[in-house]
N, C-alpha and C positions, 0 to 999 in steps of 0.2 A: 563415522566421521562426525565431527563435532559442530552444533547447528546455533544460528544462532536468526534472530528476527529484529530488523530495521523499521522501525513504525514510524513513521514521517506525521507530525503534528505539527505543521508549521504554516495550516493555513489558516486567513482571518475570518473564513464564513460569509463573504458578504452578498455573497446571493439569498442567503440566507433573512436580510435586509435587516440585519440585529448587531452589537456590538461584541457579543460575547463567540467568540472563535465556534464552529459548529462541533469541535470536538469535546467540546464540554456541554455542550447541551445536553437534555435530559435526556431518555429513554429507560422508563420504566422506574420510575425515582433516581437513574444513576446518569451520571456522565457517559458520553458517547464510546470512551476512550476506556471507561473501565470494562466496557463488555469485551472492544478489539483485545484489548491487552488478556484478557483472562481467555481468548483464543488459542492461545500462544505459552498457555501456563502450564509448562512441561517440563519435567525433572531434563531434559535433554536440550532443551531452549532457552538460549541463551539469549535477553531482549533486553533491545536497547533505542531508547526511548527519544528521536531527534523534536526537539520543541522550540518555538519562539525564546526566544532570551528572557522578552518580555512577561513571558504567563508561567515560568516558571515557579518562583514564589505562589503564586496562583495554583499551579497545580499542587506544589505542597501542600498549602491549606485546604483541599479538597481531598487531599491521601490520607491527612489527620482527620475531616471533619467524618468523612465515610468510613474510615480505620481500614484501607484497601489493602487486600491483601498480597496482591500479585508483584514478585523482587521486580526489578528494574533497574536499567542504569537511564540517566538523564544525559543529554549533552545537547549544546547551545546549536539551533541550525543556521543555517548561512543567509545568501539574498536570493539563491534558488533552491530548487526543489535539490537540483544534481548536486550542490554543494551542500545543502543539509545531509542527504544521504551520504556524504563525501568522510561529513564528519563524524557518523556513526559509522563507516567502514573501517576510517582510518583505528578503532580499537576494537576489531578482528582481528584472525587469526586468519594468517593466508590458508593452512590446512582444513579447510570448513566448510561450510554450505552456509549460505546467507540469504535470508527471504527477506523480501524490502516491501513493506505494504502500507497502504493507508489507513491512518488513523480511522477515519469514516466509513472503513468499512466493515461496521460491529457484526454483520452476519454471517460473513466465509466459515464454513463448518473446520472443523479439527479434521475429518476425513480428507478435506479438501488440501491441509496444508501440510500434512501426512503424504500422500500421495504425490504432491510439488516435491519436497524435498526426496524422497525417493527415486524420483525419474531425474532428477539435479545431477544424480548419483553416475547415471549414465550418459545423460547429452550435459550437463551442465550449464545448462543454460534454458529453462522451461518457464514458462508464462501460463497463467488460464484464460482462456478464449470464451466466449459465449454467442452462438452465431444472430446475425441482426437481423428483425424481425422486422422492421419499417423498410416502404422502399426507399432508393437511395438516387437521388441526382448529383452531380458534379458539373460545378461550375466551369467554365470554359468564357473568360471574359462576359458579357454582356449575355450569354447563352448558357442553358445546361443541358445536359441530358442523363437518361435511365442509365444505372449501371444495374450490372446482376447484384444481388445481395447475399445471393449463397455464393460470391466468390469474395464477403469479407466477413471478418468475424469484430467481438466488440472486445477489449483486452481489459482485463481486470486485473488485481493482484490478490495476496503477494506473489511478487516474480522471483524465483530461486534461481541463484548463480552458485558455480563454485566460484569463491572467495577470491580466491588470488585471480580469477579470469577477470572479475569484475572491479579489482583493482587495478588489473594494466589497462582495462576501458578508460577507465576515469587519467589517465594519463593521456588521453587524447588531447591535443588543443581543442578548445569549445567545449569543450564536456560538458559546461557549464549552462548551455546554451541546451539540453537536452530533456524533455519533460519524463521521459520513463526510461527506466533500467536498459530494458529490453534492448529500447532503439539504440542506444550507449553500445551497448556489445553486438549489435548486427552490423555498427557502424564503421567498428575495431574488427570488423571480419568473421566472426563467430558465430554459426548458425541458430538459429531459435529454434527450440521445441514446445508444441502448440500442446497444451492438457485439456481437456473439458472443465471449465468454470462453472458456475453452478450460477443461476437465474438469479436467485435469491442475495449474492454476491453482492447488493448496490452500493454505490459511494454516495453517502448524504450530501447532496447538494442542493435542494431544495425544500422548504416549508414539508411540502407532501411525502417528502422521503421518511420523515421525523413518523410522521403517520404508521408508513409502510411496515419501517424497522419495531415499532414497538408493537403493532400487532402481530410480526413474525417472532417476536422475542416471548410474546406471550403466549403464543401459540407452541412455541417448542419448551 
């Protein structure tokens, strides 16, 4: 079955407390976005590339200035997350498997998104999980309390659907209103299946992540 990968670049970084989007930030002399992408650089993956309207000229002059090698298709993202990804689904192929991932997250192994699409193959619908190590309260008005922590896990991506599943999701009224895949299709009725995600997995959102990722990058 024919595979393809959604990489959502459509955020501004601003936790990051800088102007330049955190997917172009450095790691390792390169942009954040050329390590994700070269993830995903497989004769059988087909990747497509959802970006700000705005940094698009921007990332062309950064694919000429570094000569990047990895194909891609570009397309404009929307005012959410669920209608960015809306608008790299709509040029799928309903017959397929579609992984939807974050731009920021240059470390998920090629084992990792190997093994998603495989098990897509079966339940169609698989997410990677990573269980949470912090304790955890839950707020209750003016009051919290302990909840167990081995009865939640922390969701990463990329999350693999088959295709046409995760097009009649997005046919939901609100879809739009939805920040990951996953909860889109549990929401349209469609069970989730849980894979082991991998520690290393992070999404740069922070100063110290920048750290994290480029001594795991130079370390492997």
């Amino acid at each position: 079955m024919r595979k393809t990968a959604i990489i959502v670049a459509g955020g501004q970084g601003i936790r990051m407390q800088g102007t330049l989007p955190k997917q172009f930030l450095a790691i390792c002399g390169e942009p954040v976005l050329f390590h994700t992408l070269r993830k995903f650089n497989h004769d059988s993956i087909r990747i497509i590339l959802v970006m700000n309207e705005a940094w698009i000229d921007y990332w062309n002059d950064l694919i000429r200035e570094f000569e990047f090698e990895v194909q891609h298709e570009v397309v404009a993202g929307g005012r959410s997350r669920a209608m960015s990804v809306l608008n790299g689904l709509n040029l799928t192929d309903d017959n397929s498997l579609v992984a939807v991932h974050d731009a920021v997250r240059p470390l998920v192994s090629e084992t990792l998104i190997q093994e998603l699409y495989n098990q897509a193959l079966q339940h169609k619908a698989v997410i990677p999980v990573v269980p949470v190590k912090d304790s955890l309260r839950i707020i209750e008005g003016n009051t919290s309390k302990a909840v167990a922590r081995e009865n939640f896990r922390a969701v990463q991506t990329p999350q693999v659907f088959l295709t046409s599943l995760l097009k009649e999701s997005f046919k939901m009224e609100g879809y739009e209103n939805y920040t990951d895949e996953a909860s889109l299709v549990e929401a349209s009725g469609h069970p989730i299946h849980l894979v082991n995600g991998e520690e290393s997995n992070i999404k740069i959102t922070v100063p110290a992540d920048l750290v994290f990722a480029e001594a795991m990058l130079m370390k492997r």
